[in-house]
N, C-alpha and C positions, 0 to 999 in steps of 0.2 A: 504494500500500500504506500500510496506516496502523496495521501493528502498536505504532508508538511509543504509540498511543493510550493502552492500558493498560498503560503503564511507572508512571504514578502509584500504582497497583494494587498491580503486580511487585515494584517499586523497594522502599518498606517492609515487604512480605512477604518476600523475600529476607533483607533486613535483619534482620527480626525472627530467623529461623531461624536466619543467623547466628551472631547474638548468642547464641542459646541456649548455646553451645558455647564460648563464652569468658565464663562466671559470674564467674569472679575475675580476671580482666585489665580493671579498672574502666578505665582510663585508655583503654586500646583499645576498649572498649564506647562510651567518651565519642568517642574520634575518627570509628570506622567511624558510630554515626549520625550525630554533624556533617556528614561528607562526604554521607551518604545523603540529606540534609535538604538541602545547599545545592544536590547535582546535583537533586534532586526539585523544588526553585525555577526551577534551569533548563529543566529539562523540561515546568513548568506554563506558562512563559509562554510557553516554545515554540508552544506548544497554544493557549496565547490568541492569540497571532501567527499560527496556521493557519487557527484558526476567522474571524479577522479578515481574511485573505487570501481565504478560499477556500469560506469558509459552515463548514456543519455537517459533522463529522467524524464517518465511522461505521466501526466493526471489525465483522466478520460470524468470529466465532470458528468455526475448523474451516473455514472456507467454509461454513456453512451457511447460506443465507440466508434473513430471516426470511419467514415465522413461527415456524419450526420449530426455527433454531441463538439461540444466546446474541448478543445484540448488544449492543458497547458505542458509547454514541452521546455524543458532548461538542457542542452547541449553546455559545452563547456564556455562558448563565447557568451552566451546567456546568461548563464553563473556565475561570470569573472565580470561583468557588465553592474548586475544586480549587486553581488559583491563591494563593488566601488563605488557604486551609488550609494547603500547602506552608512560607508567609513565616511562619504564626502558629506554625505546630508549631516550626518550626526558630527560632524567640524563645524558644519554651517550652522548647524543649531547653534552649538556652543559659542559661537561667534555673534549671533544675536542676540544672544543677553546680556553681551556689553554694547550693543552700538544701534537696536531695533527702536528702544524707546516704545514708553509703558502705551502710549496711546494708540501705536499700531497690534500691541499686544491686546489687547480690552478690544481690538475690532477685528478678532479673531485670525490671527497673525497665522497662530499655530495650527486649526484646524486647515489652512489653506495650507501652510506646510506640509502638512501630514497628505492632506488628498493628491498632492502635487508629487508626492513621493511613490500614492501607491499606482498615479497613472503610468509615472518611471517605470516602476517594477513591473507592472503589469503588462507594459508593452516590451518588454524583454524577454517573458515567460510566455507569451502567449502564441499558441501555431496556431489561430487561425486568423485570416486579414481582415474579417470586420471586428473581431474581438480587438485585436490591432487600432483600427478608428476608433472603437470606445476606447480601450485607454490612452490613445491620444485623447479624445476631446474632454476625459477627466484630468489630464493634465494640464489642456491648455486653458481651461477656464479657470482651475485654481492660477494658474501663471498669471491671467487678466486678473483677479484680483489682487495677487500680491503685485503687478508692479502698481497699480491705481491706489493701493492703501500708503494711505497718507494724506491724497489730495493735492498735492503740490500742481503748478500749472504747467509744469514740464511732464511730469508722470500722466497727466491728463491729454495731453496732446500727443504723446510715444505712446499710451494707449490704443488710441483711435488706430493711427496707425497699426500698430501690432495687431490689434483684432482683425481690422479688413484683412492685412493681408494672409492671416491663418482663417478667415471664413471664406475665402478666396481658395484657397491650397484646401480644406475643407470638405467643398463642395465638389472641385476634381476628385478628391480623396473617392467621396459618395459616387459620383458616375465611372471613377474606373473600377470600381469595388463591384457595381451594378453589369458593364460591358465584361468583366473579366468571369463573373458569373452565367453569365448568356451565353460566354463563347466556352467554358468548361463545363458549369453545373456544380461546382463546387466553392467553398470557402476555404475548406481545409489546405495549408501551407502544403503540407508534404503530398496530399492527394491534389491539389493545382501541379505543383512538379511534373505529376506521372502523368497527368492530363496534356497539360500544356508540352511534354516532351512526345505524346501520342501524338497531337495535331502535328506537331513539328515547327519548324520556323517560317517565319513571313505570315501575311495576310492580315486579319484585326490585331493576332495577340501582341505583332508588335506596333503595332500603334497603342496597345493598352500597354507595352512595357514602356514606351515613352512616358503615358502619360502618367504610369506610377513614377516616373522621372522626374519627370516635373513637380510631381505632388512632393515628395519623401525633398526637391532638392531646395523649395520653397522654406519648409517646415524646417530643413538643418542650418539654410543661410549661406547654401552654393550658388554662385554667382549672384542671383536674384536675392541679395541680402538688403536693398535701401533700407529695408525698417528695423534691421540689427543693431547697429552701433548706436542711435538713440533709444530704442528700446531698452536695451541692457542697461546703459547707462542712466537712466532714469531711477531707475529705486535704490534705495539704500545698498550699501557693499553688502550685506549678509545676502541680501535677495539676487542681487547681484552676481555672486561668486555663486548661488547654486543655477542659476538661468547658464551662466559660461560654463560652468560645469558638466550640467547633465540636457537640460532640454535642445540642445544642435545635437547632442551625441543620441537622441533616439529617432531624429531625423537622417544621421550614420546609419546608424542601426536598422533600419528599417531599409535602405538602401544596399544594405551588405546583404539582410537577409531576402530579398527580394533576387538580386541580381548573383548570388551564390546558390540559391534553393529553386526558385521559381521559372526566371530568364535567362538560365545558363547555356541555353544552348546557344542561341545565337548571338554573338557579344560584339559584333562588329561595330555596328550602329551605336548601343547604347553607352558600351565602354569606347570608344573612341568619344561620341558626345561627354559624356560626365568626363574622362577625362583633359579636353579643354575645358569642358566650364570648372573643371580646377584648381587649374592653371592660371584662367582669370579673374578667380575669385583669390587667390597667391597673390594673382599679379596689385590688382585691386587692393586687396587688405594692406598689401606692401606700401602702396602708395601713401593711405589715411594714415600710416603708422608711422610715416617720416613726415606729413604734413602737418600733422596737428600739433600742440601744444599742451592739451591738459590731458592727463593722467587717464582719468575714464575713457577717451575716445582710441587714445593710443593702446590702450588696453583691450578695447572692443573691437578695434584694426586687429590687433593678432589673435583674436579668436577668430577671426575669416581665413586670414593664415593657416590656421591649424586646419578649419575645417576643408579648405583648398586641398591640402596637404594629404588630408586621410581620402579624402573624394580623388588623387592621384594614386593611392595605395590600390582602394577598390577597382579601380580601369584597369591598372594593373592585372591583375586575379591570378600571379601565380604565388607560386609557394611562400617565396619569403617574404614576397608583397604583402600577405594576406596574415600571416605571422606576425608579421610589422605592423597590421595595421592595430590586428589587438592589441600586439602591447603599447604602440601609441595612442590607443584610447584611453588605454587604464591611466597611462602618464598622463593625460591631457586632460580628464577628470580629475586628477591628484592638484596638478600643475596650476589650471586655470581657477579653483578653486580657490586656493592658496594667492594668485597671483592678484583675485579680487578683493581677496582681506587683505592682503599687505598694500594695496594700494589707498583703501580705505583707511587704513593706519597711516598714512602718510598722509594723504588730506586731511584726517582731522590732527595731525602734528602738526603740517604749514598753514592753515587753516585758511588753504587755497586749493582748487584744482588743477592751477596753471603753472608748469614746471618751473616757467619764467619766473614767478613770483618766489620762487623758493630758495633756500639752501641752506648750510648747516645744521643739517639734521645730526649728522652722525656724532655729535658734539654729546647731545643728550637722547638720540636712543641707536645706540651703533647696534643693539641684538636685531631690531627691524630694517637697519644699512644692511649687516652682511647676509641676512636671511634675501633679502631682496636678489641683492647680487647673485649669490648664488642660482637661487629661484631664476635669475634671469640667463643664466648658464645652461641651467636643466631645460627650458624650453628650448633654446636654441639648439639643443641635442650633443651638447660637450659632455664627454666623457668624463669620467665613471657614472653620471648623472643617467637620471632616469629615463630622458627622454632620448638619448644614444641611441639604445638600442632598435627601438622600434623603425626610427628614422634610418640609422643603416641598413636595417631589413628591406624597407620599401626603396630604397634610394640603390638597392643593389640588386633589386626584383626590379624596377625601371632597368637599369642599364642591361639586364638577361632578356627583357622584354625587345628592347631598341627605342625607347621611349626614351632619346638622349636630351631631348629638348625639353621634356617637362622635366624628368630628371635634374636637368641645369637651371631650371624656374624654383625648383623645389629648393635646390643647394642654395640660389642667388637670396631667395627671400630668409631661408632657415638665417642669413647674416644680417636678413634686417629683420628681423624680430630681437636678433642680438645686439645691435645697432640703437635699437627706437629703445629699448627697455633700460641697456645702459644711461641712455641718455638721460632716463627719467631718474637713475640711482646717481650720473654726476649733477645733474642739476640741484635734485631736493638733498643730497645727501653731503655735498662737500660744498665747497666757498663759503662764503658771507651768510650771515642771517638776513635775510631783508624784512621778516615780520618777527616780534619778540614770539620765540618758540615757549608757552606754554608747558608748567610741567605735567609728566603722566598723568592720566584723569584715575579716576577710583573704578572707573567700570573697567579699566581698558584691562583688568586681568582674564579677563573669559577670552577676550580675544586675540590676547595672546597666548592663551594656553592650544586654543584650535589653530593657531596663525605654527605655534611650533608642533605640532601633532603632524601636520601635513606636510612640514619643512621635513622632520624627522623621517615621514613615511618616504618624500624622496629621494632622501638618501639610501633609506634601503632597497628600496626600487633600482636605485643604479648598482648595489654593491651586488643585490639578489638576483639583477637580471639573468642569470645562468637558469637558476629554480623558476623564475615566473615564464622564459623562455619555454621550461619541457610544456606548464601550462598554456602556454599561446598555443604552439605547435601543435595540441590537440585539438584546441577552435579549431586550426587551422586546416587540419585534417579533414572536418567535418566539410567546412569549406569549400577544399578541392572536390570531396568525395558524398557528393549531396545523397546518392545513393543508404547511408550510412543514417541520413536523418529518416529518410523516408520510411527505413526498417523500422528505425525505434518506433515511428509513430505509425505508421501502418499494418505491422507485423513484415514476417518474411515469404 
């Protein structure tokens, strides 16, 4: 029996409903999700310790067995996805009880938390595509509230926008979900596979794996990102650092497992498309990352970067490509995380956003200088550091491919992501004071106990990459060999 499966699910829906009912018991709101968030740690790695033991793990909800009931399926990319979601949510918690401010708490902070984590989860576990849309659209409507909570006139304005453009991305989602039905008969991930590889290649399915193209590339902020860098930027760092974190990586996700499970047969079209718009979604974030000036924006510039970067991995689809990309998501969930609380600590230290306006930080908080630095290493993929790994994978699965040109786009901007970040560590971090720096505030220990949690995890991420490498390479397996999913969930 394997109803544990969907506890990741359960565990923050529960939660959230909870919460609903204690509005003003703030202190109890902060304990019931902590506890929620660390048991939900235990329980993912459970699951990576199952799938590690025993292969791929599948729930037949009801007993119905597919094609016909709901199934939730965890493969090992699934597990290691859920996993990191669990470790980063439960940082980002911890990081808002120094910096969210009691009023966004009292307007139900936590329960939006909570549902916003179990639409994550849930769209990681689940094999089939419209269960898929539902927990997207559980995710994306707690996301429209927490970035709107607060009210501020900037949040309200990066709202509008963010809504249109995911009931936009949405609605394709509902008509290719509808057309991809009509031309199979089924929902089921693993029994669309065996469908869609009976009809074969050409004719509607692939205009419907376009238009899942477009849907999944809208939703992660490939190319077609206008509404990202103010979006993100709009809410507070805690809400912040979990939007860069985890909501582009299930728009990833959903593209990996679409085009490794469903559309693999024919990849010419889709993976040559996805990857230019990669490339110029690299090229693009490259640019905002050297033009702007304040901290948030250059920040939300290299989250387009990364997600260019993984959308190059996937066009990719061989071995090491596919390897690399999982462990540069797990890094890139760790990393951007991290990268959104340390940047918030630094705005409310210069008690500016604009790099110009800064400097002499390191004077009086050099643990948030060298952590940054650092951190600004590990993205750009310098060894021993976490994000190494991943990136030599993909950047050495391009050159076996002959893909020398994106390849060289990937190289060029991995140095401006290193480039923009430094900039933001010599500008706020060294010369002159230009505004009297403020001493530490009394909240600011929650968040820096999550701000060193995540610093800490990537260090071990680079020193462990040999051990988290055997776990990639089993996603990775899965991957190559879609066959392998389709057992677990179908039978033999």
């Amino acid at each position: 029996m394997n109803n544990w499966l969907v506890l990741p699910l359960l565990l923050p829906l529960f939660t959230a409903v909870a919460l609903i009912f204690l509005k003003e018991r703030i202190r109890l709101q902060r304990a019931i999700s902590l506890a929620s968030a660390l048991v939900n740690i235990g329980i993912t790695a459970g699951l990576v310790y199952q799938v590690w033991q025993n292969g791929i793990q599948t729930l037949f909800m009801g007993g119905w067995l597919p094609p016909y009931g709901i199934v939730f399926t965890a493969d090992m990319l699934a597990a290691l996805l859920v996993l990191s979601t669990a470790v980063v949510s439960a940082a980002c918690l911890v990081y808002s009880f120094g910096s969210i401010g009691e009023e966004r708490e009292r307007n139900y902070f936590y329960p939006f938390f909570q549902f916003l984590l179990a639409g994550v989860s849930g769209s990681f576990l689940t094999g089939d595509i419209f269960n898929l849309f539902v927990c997207f659209e559980v995710m994306l409507i707690a996301s429209y509230a927490l970035i709107v909570l607060g009210g501020t006139k900037q949040q309200l304005r990066e709202t509008l926008k963010y809504i249109l453009i995911n009931i936009v991305s949405s609605t394709l989602f509902v008509a290719s979900v509808a057309y991809l039905y009509a031309a199979t008969g089924t929902l089921n991930m693993a029994h669309l596979s065996v469908r869609i590889a009976e009809a074969g290649p050409g004719g509607v399915l692939t205009v419907v794996s376009v238009l899942f193209l477009i849907v999944f590339s809208l939703k992660a902020g490939l190319f077609l990102f206008f509404w990202l860098p103010g979006s993100y930027g709009a809410p507070p760092a805690a809400i912040g650092a979990l939007f860069g974190a985890l909501l582009t990586k299930v728009g990833l996700y959903a593209l990996i497992r679409t085009f490794t499970l469903m559309f693999y047969q024919e990849t010419l079209s889709s993976h040559t498309l996805m990857g230019w718009m990669g490339a110029a979604t690299m090229i693009l974030g490259a640019a905002g990352a050297v033009a702007y000036r304040d901290v948030p924006r250059i920040m939300n510039y290299n989250v387009l970067i990364s997600i260019g970067f993984t959308a190059f991995g996937i066009a990719v689809a061989n071995g090491d490509a596919l390897n690399g990309v999982v462990l540069y998501l797990m890094h890139d969930m760790v990393a951007k995380a991290l990268m959104f609380m340390l940047g918030g600590m630094i705005i409310q230290a210069a008690r500016t956003g604009r790099i110009t306006e800064m400097g002499g930080l390191m004077r009086k908080r050099p643990l948030l200088g060298w952590m940054f630095f650092i951190l600004s290493l590990a993205v750009a993929g310098v060894p021993p550091l976490s994000g190494f790994a991943g990136k030599l994978l993909i950047l050495r699965g391009g050159l076996d491919a002959g893909m020398y040109l994106f390849t060289a786009i990937s190289l060029a901007t991995s140095l401006i992501v290193l480039y923009s970040m430094l900039r933001i560590f010599m500008f706020a971090f060294w010369g002159e004071e230009k505004t009297p720096i403020p001493a530490k505030p009394q909240n600011q220990t929650a968040m820096t106990v999550a701000a060193v949690s995540l610093f800490c995890l990537i260090i071990l991420m680079g020193i462990g990459s040999e051990w988290l490498y055997a776990l990639a390479s089993r996603a990775g397996d899965i991957l190559l060999q879609p066959e392998l999913y389709i057992e677990a969930v179908l039978g033999g």
